[in-house]
N, C-alpha and C positions, 0 to 999 in steps of 0.2 A: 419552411416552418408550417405555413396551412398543408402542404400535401401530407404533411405527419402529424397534422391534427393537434396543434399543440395551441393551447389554448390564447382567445384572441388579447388578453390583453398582454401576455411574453412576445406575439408576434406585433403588437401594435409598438411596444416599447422599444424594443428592437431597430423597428422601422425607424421610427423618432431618431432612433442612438446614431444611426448611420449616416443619415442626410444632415447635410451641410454644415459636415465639420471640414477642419483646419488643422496643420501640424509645421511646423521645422524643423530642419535639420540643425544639429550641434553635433560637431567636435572638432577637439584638437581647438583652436583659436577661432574661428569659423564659426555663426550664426545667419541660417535662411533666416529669409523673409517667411513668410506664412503663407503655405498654399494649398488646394483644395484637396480633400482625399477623397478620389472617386472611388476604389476598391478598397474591400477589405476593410479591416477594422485597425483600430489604433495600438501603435506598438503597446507590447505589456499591456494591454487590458483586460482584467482578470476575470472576465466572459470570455478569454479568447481559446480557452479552454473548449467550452461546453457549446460555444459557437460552431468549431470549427467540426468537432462530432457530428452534429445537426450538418452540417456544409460536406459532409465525407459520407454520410448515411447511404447516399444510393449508391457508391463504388462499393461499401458492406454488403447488400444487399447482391451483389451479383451472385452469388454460390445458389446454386439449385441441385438439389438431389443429393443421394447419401455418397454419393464423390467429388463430391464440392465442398470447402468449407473457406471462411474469409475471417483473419484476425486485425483487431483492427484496435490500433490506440494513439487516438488524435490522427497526425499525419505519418505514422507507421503502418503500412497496411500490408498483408498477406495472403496470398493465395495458395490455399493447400487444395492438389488432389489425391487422388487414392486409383490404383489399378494395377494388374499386375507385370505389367511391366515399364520401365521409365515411355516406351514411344507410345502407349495409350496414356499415360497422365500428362506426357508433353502435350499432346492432341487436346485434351480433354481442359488444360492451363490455360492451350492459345484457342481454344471455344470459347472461354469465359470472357477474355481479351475482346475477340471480335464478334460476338454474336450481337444481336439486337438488345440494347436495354446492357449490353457485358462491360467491359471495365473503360473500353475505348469510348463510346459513347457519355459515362458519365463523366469523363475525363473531359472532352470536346463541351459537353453538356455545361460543366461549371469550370469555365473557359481555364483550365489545365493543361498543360503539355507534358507531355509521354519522352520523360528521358532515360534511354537506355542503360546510360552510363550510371543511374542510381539503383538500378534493377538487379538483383541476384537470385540465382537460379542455382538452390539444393538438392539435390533426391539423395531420400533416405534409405539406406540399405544396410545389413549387417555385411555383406560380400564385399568389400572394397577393389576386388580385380572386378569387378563386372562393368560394361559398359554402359557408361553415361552419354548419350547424345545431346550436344547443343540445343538449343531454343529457337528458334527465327521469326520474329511478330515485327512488322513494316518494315520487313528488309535488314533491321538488326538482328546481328547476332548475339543473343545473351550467356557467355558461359558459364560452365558451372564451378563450386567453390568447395571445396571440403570444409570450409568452416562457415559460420554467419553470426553476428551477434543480434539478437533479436530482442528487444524492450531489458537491455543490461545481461543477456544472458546469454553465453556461445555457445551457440548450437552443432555438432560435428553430425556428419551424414552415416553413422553409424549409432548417434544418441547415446556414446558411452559417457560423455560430460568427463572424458579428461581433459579437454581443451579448457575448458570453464572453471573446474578443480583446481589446475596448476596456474588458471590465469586470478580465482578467488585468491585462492594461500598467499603468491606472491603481493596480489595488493594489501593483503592485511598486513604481512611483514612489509613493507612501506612505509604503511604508514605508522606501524609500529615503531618503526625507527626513527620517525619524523618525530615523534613523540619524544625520545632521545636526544632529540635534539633540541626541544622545548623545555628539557629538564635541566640547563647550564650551573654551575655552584651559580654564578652570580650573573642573576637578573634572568632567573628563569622561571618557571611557571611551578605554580606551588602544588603540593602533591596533590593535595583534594581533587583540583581542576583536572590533574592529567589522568585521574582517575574517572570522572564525568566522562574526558575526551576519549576516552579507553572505550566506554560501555556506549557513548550514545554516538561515535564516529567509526572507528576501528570494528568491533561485532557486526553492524549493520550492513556496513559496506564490503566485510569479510564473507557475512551468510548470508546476502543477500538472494532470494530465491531460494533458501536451502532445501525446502520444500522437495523442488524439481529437482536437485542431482546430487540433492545429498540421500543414503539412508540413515534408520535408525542406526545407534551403538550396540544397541542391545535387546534383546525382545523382555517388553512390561512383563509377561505373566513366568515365564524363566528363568528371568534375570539372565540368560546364557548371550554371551558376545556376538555380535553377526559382523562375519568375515570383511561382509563388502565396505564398509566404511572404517573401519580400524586402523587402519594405514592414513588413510584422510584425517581421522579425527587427532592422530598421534602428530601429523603435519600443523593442523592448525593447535595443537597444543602449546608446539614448539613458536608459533607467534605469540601465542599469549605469554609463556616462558618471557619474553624479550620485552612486554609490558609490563608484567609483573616485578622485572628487577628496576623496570625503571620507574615504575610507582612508588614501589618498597624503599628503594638504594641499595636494596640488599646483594650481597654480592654472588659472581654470574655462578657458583658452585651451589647456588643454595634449590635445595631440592622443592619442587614442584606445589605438591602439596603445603609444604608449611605456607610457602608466599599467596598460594591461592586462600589460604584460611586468613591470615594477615591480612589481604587485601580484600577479604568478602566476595570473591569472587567464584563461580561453579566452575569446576572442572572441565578440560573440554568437550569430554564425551558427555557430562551430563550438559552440556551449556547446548550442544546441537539437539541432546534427547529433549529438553527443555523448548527447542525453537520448533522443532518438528513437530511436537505434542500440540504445540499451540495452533500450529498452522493448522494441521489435522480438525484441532476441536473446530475453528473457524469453518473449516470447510462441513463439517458435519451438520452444524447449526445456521447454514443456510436455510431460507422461508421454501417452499416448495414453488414458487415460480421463477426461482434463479435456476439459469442456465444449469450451472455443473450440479444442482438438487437428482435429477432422473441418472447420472451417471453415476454419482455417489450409493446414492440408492440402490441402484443395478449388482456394483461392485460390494456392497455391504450383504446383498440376498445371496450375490454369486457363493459367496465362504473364498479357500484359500485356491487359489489356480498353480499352475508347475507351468506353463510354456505364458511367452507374453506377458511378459510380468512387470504390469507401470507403475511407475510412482504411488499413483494410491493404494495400489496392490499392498505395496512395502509396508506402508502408514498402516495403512487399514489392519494388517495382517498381525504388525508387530508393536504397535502403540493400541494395545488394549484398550477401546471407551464406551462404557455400557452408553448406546443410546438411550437409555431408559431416565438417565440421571443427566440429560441436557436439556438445554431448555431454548427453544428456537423464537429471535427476536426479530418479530417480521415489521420493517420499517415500513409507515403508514404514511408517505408525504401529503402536505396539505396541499388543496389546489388556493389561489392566489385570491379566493374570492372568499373561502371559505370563513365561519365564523368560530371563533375559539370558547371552549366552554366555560372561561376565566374570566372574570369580570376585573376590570384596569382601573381602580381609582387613588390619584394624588392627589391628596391632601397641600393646599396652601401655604398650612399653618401648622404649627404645634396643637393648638387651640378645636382647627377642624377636624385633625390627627383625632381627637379626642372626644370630639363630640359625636365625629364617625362611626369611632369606635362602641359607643354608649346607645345607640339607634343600629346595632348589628343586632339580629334579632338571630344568628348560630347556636348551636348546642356546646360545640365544643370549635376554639379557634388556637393558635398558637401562632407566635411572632417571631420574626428571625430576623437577625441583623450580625454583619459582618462589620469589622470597622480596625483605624489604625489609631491608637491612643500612646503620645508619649514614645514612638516609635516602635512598640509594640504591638501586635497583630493579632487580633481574637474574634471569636463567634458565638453566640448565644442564642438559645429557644426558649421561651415559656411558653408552657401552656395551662387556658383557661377553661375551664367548662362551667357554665353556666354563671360568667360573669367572675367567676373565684378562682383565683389561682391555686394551681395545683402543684406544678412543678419548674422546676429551671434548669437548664442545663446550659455548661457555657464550656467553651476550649480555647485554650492559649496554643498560637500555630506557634510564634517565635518574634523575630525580632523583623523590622520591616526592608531588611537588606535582602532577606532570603523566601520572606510571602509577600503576598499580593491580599488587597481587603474582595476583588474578586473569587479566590482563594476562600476566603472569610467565609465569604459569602455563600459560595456551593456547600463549606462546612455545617454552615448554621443551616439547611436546607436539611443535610444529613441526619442533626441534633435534632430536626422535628421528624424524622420517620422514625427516629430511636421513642420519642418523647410517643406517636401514634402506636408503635406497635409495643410499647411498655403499658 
């Protein structure tokens, strides 16, 4: 953490957190005694995250040059090269391995061991007859795999993503059906909920990454169908089909559209044109010192290409988005020391509440409060200028089964940017 400059009171804290703690073991009937943890950090510690990034950083760091590159998320790591044939990029793999400062060293370095048996070795080509040669780094042989799944996502060594397509589709009809199964006449789960479980379980874990191997349905400015996803999108249709009758009850002949209007729900091509759009905007409204900003960029000057045509290519090309009309939200983290320009004061009393308030020497101030009354849930603003009130504004959320007074509370926050810019 000092070699990456990261500021002394994270690495003093840190250090503190580490020395001379204590854990046991439990399960099954079975309770340890309590004994020392010399490495590493404590199960589930929700640092163990952002620790273990910081702990992985110099194996990241091995890739040098424009044929090197290293992916890295948490303790998933990868090494990509580039060249034009598999026995210069194998060369070029087992450099990065063994050279000074390469992957073997920060392995030894943060006392890691190098197992073969967890290692997989792709090369990507569109010629499937062409010769792939094995790997050999200390004497192991790593070979290669026609598929990989990499951070949820199957990678095939041709990158057509039908491995990944037919292994998405079949998980959404799954657990589509699982959901069929939670729908029993008696004692089963009532439609509302299997309708929640539909959009916030089933969709996500269906298009998940759709980004990367799905395309658009259709191109924004044409309206006209694009071939390459059609087939796909008419597959995942047919999952949703299988939700929808079991959201509904309606029975299994009932056509598509009516049930998707009944259930509130977008069609499947627009439901991917929809996730794609978003994903796109995201990527477009990145700050310019994020990574994938210079590539975006490149690809938005380049206009439309015909050979090599990637994912963003597709977005780019056929999800229409005037950069002109985005607006890029560049996050400013605080350092730990730093002072906020907000002034913090609790009042005791009712009484100091009030006398506080009368010794505010502001032009114009406004109050906001959330709150739960009588099992009810609501939010309120006034605001004052110059001591006189001026206006009020308040919102009933609903009943306290379905909001939160935290809820309340970001509402009534809202109610004074309405109440400033009115």
């Amino acid at each position: 953490m000092k070699r990456h400059r990261l500021p002394p009171e994270i690495v003093s804290f840190t250090e503190r957190m580490l020395n001379r703690r204590k854990t046991k073991l439990r399960f099954n009937d079975y309770t340890s005694n309590w004994f020392d943890i010399t490495n590493g950090i404590g199960q589930g510690d929700p640092l163990s995250m952002i620790l273990y990034i910081i702990y992985d950083a110099d194996l990241v760091r091995t890739a040098k040059g424009k044929q090197e590159l290293t992916l890295a998320f948490v303790d998933d790591t990868t090494f990509l090269t580039i060249g034009k044939t598999f026995q210069e990029t194998h060369e070029i793999l087992q450099d990065m391995l063994e050279r000074n400062g390469g992957g073997f060293e920060s392995l030894d370095l943060h006392n890691s061991c190098f197992a073969p048996s967890k290692c997989v070795l792709i090369d990507f080509m569109l010629n499937r007859l062409k010769e792939r040669p094995p790997l050999v780094v200390r004497g192991a042989t790593i070979n290669l795999t026609p598929t990989h799944k990499f951070l949820g996502v199957i990678l095939d060594q041709e990158l057509s993503w039908r491995e990944h397509t037919a292994y998405a589709i079949a998980k959404g009809a799954c657990y589509a059906m699982l959901l069929r199964r939670l729908t029993r006449t008696s004692q089963g789960v009532p439609t509302r909920l299997i309708h929640q479980l539909y959009q916030i379980v089933v969709i996500p874990c269906t298009l998940y990454a759709a980004s990367v191997w799905l395309h658009p349905t259709y191109n924004s400015e044409s309206n006209a169908p694009i071939q390459g996803s059609i087939k796909t999108a008419k597959r995942i249709a047919q999952t949703q089909q299988t939700a929808l009758i079991t959201i509904t009850g309606a029975m299994r002949s009932s056509p598509s559209d009516s049930l998707e209007t009944h259930a509130n729900l977008l069609p499947g091509q627009l439901l991917i044109q929809r996730i794609l759009y978003n994903s796109l905007l995201r990527v477009l409204t990145l700050p310019s010192h994020h990574l994938l900003n210079p590539i975006v960029t490149c690809i938005v000057k380049q206009g439309p290409v015909k050979h090599h045509k990637t994912t963003l290519h597709c977005l780019i090309q056929n999800l229409v988005i005037n950069l002109r009309t985005t607006e890029t939200i560049h996050p400013c983290p605080d350092h730990p020391n730093s002072c906020t320009p907000f002034t913090i004061s609790i009042a005791g009393s009712k009484e100091k509440a009030i006398a506080d308030f009368h010794r505010c020497n502001n032009h114009t101030m406004i109050f906001t409060d959330g709150s739960s009354t009588n099992s009810k849930v609501g939010a309120a603003a006034s605001l004052y200028i110059d001591f006189i009130h001026v206006a009020t504004l308040h919102y009933h959320l609903g009943n306290d089964t379905e909001h939160t007074v935290f809820e309340a509370e970001a509402v009534g926050l809202i109610l004074a940017t309405q109440l400033l810019l009115s």
